[in-house]
Each structure stands twice: as C-alpha cells, then as structure tokens.
C-alpha positions as CSV (number, residue, x, y, z in Angstrom):
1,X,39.2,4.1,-55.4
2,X,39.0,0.9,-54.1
3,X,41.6,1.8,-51.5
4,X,39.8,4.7,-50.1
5,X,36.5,2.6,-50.2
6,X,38.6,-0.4,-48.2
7,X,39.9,2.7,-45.9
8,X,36.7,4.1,-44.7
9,X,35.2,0.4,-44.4
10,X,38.2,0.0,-41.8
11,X,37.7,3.7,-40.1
12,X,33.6,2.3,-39.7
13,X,34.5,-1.1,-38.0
14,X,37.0,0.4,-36.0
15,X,34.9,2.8,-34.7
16,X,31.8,0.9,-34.4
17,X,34.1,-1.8,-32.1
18,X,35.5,1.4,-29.6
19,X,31.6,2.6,-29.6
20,X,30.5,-1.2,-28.4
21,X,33.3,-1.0,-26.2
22,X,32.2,2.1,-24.5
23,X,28.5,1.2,-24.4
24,X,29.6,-1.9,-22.6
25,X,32.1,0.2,-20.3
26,X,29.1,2.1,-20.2
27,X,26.5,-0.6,-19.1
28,X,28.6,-2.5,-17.1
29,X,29.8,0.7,-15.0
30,X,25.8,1.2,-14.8
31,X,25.0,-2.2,-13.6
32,X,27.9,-1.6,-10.8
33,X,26.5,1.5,-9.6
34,X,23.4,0.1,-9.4
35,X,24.7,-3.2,-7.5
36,X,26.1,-0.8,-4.9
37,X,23.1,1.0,-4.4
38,X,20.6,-2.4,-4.2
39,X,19.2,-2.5,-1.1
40,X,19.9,-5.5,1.9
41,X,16.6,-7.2,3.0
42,X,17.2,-8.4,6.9
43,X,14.3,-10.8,8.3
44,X,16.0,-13.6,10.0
45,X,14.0,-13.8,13.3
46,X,12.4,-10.9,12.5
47,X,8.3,-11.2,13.4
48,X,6.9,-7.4,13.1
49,X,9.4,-4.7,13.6
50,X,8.2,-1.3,14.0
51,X,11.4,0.2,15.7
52,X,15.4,0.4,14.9
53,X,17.9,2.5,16.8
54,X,22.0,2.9,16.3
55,X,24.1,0.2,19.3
56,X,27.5,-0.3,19.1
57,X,28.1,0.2,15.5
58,X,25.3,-2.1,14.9
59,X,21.2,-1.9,14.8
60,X,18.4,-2.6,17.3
61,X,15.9,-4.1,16.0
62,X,12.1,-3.9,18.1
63,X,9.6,-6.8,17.4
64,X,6.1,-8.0,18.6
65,X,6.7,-11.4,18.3
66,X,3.3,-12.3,17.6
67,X,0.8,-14.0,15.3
68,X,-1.1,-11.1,14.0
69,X,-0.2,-7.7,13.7
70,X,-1.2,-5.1,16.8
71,X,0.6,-2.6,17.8
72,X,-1.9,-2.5,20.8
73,X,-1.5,-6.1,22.0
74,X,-0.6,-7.5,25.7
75,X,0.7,-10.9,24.6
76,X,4.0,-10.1,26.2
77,X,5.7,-11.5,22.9
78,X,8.1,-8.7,22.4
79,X,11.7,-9.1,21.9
80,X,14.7,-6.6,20.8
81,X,17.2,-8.1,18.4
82,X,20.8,-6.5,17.5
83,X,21.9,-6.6,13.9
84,X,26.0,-6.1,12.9
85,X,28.2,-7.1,10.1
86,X,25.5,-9.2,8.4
87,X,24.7,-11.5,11.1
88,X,21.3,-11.2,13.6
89,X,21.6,-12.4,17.6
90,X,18.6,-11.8,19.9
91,X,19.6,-8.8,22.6
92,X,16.5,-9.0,24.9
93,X,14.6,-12.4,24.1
94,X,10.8,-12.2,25.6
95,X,10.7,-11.9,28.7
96,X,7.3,-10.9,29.8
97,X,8.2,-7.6,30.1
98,X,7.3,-6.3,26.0
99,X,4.5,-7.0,23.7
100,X,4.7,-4.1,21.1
101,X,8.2,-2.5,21.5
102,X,8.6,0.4,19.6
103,X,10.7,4.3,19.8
104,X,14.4,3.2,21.8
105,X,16.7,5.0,23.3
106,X,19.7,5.1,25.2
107,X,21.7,7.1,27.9
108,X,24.3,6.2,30.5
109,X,23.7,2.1,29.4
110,X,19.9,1.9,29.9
111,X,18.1,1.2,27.0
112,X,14.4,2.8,27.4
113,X,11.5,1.3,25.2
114,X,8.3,2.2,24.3
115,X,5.5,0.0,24.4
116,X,1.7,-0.4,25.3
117,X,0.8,2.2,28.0
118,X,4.8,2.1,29.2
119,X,8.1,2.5,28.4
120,X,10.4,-0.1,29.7
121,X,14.0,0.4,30.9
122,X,16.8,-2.6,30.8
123,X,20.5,-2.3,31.8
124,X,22.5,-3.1,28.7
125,X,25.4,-4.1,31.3
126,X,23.1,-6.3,33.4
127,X,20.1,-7.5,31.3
128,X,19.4,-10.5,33.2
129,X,18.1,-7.9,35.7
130,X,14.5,-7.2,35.8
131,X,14.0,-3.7,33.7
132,X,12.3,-0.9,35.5
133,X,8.9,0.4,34.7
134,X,7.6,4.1,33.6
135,X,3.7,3.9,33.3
136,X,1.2,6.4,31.9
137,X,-2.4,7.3,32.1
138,X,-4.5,4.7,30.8
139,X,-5.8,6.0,27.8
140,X,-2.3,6.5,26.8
141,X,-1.6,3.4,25.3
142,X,0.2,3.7,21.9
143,X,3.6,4.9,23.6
144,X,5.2,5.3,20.3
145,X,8.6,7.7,20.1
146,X,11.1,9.1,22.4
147,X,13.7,11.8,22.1
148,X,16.0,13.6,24.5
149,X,17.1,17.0,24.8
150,X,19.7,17.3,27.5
151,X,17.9,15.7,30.4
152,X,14.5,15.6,29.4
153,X,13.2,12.5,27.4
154,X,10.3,12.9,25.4
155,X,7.5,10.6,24.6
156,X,4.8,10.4,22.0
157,X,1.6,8.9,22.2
158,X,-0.4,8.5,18.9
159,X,-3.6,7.7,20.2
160,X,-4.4,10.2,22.8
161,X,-2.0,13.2,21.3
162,X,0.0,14.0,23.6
163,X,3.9,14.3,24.4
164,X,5.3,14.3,27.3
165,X,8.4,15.0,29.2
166,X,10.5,12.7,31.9
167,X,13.2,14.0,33.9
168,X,16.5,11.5,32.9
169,X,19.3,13.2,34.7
170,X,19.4,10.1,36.7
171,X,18.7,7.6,34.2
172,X,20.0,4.6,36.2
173,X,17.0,5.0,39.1
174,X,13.8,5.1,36.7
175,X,11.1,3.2,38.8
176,X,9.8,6.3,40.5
177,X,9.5,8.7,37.6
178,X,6.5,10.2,36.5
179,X,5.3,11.2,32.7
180,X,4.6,15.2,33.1
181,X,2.3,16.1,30.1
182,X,4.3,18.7,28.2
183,X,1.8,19.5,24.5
184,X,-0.8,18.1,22.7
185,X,-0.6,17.7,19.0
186,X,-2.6,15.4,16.1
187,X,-1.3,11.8,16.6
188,X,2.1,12.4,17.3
189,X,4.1,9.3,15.8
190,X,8.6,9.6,15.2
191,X,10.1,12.7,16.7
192,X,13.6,13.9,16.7
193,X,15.0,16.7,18.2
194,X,17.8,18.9,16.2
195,X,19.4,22.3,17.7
196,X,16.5,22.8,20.4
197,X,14.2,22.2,17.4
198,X,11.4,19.2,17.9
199,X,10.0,17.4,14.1
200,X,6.8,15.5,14.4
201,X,5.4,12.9,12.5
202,X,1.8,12.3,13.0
203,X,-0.1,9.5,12.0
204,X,-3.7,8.9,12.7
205,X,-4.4,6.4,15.5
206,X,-7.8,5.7,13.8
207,X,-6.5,5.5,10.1
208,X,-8.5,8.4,8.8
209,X,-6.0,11.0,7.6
210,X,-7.5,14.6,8.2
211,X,-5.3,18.0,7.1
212,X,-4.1,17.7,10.9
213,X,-1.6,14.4,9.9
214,X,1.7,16.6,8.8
215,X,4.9,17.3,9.8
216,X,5.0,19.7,13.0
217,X,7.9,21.5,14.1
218,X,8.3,22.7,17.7
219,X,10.9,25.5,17.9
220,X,11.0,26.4,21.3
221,X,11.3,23.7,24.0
222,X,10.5,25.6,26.8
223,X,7.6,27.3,25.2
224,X,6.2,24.9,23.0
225,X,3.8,25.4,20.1
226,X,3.2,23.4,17.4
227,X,3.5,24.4,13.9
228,X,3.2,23.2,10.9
229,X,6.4,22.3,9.3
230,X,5.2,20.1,6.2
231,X,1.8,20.7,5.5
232,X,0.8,18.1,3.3
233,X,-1.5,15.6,5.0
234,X,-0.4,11.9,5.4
235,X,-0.1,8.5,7.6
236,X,3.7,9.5,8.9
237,X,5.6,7.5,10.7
238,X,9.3,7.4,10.8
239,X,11.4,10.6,11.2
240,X,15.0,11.2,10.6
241,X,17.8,13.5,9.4
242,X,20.7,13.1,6.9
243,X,24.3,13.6,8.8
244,X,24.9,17.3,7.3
245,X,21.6,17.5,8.4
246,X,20.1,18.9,4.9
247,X,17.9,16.6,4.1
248,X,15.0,14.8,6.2
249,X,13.7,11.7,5.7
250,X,10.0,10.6,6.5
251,X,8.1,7.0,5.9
252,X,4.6,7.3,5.1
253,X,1.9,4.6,5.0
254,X,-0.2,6.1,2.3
255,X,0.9,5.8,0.0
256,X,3.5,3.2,1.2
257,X,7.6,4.6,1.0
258,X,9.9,7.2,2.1
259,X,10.2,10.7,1.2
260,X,13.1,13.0,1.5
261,X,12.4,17.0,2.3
262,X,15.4,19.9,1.6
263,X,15.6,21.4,4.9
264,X,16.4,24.6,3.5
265,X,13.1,24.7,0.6
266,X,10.9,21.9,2.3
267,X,10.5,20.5,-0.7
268,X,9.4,17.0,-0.6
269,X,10.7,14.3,-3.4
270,X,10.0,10.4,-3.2
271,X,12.9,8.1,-2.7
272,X,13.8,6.2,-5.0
273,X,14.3,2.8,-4.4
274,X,13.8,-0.8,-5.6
275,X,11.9,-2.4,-3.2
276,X,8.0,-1.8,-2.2
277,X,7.2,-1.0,1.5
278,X,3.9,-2.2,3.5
279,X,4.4,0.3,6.1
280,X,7.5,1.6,6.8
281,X,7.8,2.7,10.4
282,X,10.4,4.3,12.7
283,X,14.0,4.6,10.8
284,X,17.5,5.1,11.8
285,X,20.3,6.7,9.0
286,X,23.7,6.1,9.8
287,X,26.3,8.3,8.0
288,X,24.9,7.2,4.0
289,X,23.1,4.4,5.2
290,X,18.9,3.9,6.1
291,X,17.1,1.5,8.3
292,X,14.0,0.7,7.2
293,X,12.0,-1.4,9.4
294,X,8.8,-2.6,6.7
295,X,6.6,-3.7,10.1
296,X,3.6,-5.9,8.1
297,X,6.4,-7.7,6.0
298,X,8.5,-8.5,9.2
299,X,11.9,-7.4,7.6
300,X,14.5,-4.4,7.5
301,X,15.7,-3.2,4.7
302,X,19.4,-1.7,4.7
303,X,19.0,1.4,2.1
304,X,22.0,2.8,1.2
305,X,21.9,6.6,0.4
C-alpha cells in the first residue's frame, strides 16, 4: 500500500515538473513572439513628421522643423531625413525651399513634395541643385498627398477639396507645369492608387468631422466620381495597402490609431498595437512592415505586421 501510495506521489511530481516545464516553454515562447512583434520608436532628429515614403531599401522621413506644430506654416524649416538599418542621416537639410513637407514621391530620380500651396521637386542625383517649383491657386494651401497613375501625378488638397492632376511624362523639366483641377471631394487627405482604382482619406481641414470624412473610392480615372468606400465618418489621414493587397490600412486622429479594412468584406478592425498614437499621419508598409509617422510626438514608429 505504501508502495502504490509512494508510486502515485512520484507519477504527481513528475507530472506537475513536465506541466511547469511546458508552461514556461509556454511563456517564454509567448514573451518571444511578443519581442518580435514590439514596435521600433525612431525620433533622432525627428521635429514633426507628417510624411514617410519607401528610398532605396530605406524610409524618407518629411519634417517641419519647427517650434510649434502647423502644418500651414512659411517658416521655411522643413527638412526630409532618410532612415536604413537603424541609423538616421539628413537627405535634404533646410534649405529654404520647405516648411511643412508632407505626401513624396518619386519618378525617374526626382523626388516631388508636397507642401504649403506647392509641391517641390529635388534631383536625388544632384541635390545641391536648386529644386523646381509647381504652384497652385492660393487658397490651395494644405497640398497634402500625391499619387501617380502612369503619367499623371495626383495631388490632394485638404483644405479646399480638391485633387488634381499634373502631367509627369517628363518629370525631369517640372518648372513649367501647371495643376489641372481633375474632382472635388470632402477634405481629401492620403490617396493611393491600386489597379486604376483611386482610395481617399479625408480629413477635415477645420477639425469638425461631418458624415462627409470617409473613405472614398474612385473607380474610374478618366471619369471620376467619388464614392463612398468606407462610410464611417472620421479624421483619416494615412492610406495604404498590405502587399497581397487584402488588407488596407488607415490612421485616424479620432480616436487616435490605425485601423485595418478586408478588402474583400470592408470590414474595419483596430490594430493592435502597444504604443499610443497622437496623430498618426501618412504611412508607408513595406512587405510585413508599417511606417508610422506619430506627427505631434515627433517620432516614427516601425510596426511590424
């Protein structure tokens, strides 16, 4: 009796000992996934960044450069840094030429940047040159996103709701081109164009979001008409899509974060994530990886998918 009783005693340790060993297999595997998945928070010479675009396997990075936050301001502060393997250098230092850089883009090595009432062109090969100028109306002043389809480059402009459209097929001779208005739609902040297909973020200029602030799809370039893709209202900002193109991503000021929307339901579900955004603005996902620039904090945070 005292045998079996000694036996069983002996069957409980043992298997109490393999369960703590699993449940610390367990928690440490845990605690590994989730030190993969923590996020990188980038704000070495960082001083409010609303913009980040994919350059040579690395990330521009747009800032204002100056004391208080306006994404309106003339101070001529503006500077566009490059991020890569961990480690921050300034691209385009301020020159004069930017005081609120935000949407980039790039074609045949000029990179074109939106800013107060312009967009601003540099030659990545020859940046000590003096970058060429594309101006706008004047009540067109919060130049915010640009996307291309073929030739055509497209700009938003939150503040006066409009997009237009710039003829690129010579992207290396700028000075003389002229913004054609091309639609009007409620406070058009990121775009991105997929497969002819044209997503809009809008955000209100004033700060009073009204059932017009969704996401807008354009489906036909040629003959475009906005419609609503997403229909719930919010302060969007940032636009972009997943690789396999499934899944879109959109940052949103109110509340503060990222949501991600199945392309194929349009169902909307918060990311998840540890850290707590102030307003993220205009992202860039790379393959499983998402830059977040948080433009009152002055940092980016490298989310990985």
């Amino acid at each position: 009796m005292k045998k079996n009783k000694l036996f069983i005693l002996l069957v409980i340790i043992v298997q109490a000992a393999v369960a703590g060993c699993q449940n610390k297999q367990n928690k440490n595997n845990n605690e590994s996934a989730t030190a993969e998945k923590q996020p990188t928070v980038i704000n070495e010479n960082i001083r409010f960044c609303e913009s980040t675009y994919p350059y040579e396997d690395g990330i521009l990075i747009g800032n204002f450069g100056t004391e208080q936050l306006n994404p309106l301001n003339n101070e001529k502060k503006g500077y566009i840094n490059y991020y890569k393997d961990g480690k921050t250098n300034v691209l385009i230092a301020a020159d004069g030429n930017l005081s609120a850089p935000k949407g980039m883009f790039i074609r045949s090595h000029r990179l074109f940047i939106s800013d107060v009432n312009k967009i601003v062109v540099y030659n990545l090969k020859a940046l000590k040159e003096a970058p060429e100028i594309i101006t706008f109306p004047e009540d067109d002043l919060f130049i915010n996103d640009l996307a291309a389809d073929g030739n055509t480059l497209y700009a938003s402009v939150t503040n006066s709701g409009r997009i237009y459209r710039i003829d690129i097929a010579n992207p290396v001779k700028m000075t003389s081109s002229v913004p054609v208005k091309w639609l009007d739609v409620t406070g058009p902040n990121g775009i991105i164009i997929d497969n002819g297909i044209m997503y809009v973020a809008s955000y209100p200029a004033d700060g009073n979001t009204t059932d017009a602030n969704v996401i807008y799809q354009i489906t036909d370039l040629s003959n475009p008409v906005a419609e609503k893709f997403i229909s719930l209202p919010g302060q969007y900002d940032g636009i972009a899509l997943s690789t396999d193109k499934k899944t879109m991503y959109i940052t949103n000021w109110t509340p503060a974060g990222i949501s991600t929307i199945d392309m194929s339901t349009k169902k909307i579900t918060p990311l998840a994530t540890t850290e707590k955004f102030a307003g993220p603005a205009d992202i860039t996902v790379i393959n499983d990886t998402m830059y977040i620039p948080d433009l009152p904090n002055s940092r980016m945070v490298i989310l990985p998918l």
